[in-house]
N, C-alpha and C positions, 0 to 999 in steps of 0.2 A: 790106522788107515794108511798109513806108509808103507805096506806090506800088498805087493803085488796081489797076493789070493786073499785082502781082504774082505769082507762081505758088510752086508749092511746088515742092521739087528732085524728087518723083514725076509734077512733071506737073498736078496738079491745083489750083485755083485756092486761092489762100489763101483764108482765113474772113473775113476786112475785106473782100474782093471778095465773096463771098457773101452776108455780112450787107447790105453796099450794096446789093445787087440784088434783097436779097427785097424791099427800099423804094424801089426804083427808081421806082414808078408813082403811090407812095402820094399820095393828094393831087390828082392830075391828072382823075379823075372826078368828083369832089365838091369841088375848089377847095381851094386851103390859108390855113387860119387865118391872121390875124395873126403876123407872126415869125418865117415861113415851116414852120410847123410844119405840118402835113398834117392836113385836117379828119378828124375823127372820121366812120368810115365805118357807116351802119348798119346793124345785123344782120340777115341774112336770113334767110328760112326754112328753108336749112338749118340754119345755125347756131344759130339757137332749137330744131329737132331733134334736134341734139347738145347741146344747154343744157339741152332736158327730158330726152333718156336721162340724161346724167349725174347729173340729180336723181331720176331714176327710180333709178339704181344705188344712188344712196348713200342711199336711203330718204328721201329729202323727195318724199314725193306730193304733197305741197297744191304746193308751191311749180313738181313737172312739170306738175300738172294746170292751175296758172294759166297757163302757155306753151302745152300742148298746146293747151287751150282757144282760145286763139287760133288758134294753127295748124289747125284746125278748122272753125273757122268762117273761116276766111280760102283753105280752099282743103276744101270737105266730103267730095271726094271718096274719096281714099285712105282702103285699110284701116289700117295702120299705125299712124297720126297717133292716128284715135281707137278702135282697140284700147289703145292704151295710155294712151290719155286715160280710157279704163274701169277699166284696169287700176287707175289710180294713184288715181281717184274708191275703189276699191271698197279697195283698201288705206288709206285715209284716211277709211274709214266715211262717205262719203259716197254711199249705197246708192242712195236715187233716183236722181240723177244717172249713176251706173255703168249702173242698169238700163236709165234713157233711150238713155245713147248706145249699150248694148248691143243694143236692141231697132231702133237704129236700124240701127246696123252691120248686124244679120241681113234687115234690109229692104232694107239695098243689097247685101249679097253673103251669101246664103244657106248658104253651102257654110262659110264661115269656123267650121270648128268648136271650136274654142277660144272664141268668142262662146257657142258653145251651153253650155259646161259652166260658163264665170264668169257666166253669164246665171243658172244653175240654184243657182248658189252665192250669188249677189247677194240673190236671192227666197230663199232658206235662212236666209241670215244677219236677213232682214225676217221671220221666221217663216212667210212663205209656201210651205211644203213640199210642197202639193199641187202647189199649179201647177209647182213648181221640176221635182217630178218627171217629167211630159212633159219640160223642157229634157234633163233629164239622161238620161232617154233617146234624145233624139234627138243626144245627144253620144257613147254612149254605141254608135249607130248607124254613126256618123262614125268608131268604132275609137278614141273619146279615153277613154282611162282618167279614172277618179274621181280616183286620186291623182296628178295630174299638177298 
């Protein structure tokens, strides 16, 4: 099994063959370091995507909100990105900021109605209950439950 093309007796490639080939390329796009070690590749916007969910899951907002934020401004359009860059603003008490990007989110795609009731919740939480009220009716329009 010390042999690069060995195989297993079912047929299927040993794991030194497999480990080799997931770094088959490493290196070859970005140049490799000194020592032939393979440059460090940089992350992309997906991977900052899954870098802020998983800080979004484990409860570090500030720290998904400083990546989202980026991803954001580096690509404004999607809802995704900065829904949840609301989300994580507005669980780190960070309330202007949630209601900015909120109110932005709802000027580019109207219909997102989970915008309408964290919008309604954001102005709640600022004591702005009048106005929150409109939002939460027109989430409330949308079919989104309060306790959701």
């Amino acid at each position: 099994m010390n042999d690069f093309n060995d195989f297993l007796p079912s047929g299927e490639a040993a794991p030194d063959r497999f480990v080799a080939a997931t770094h088959l390329f490493d290196g070859v796009a970005d140049g490799v370091a000194p020592g032939g070690v393979p440059a460090p590749r940089e992350e992309g916007p997906f991977e900052r995507w899954e870098r802020a969910n998983a800080r979004f899951e484990a409860r570090d907002y500030i720290g998904a909100a400083k990546l989202l934020a980026a991803l954001v401004e580096e690509a404004p359009g999607p809802t995704g990105p900065r829904l949840l860059l609301a989300r994580a603003y507005y669980h780190s008490a960070q309330l202007r900021r949630a209601e900015e990007q909120l109110r932005e989110l709802i000027d580019r795609d109207p219909v997102e109605h989970y915008a309408h009731l964290l919008l309604a919740r954001t102005l709640e939480r600022q004591g702005r209950h009048d106005e929150a009220a409109s939002w939460k009716r027109m989430a409330a329009a949308f079919g989104v439950a309060a306790a959701e």
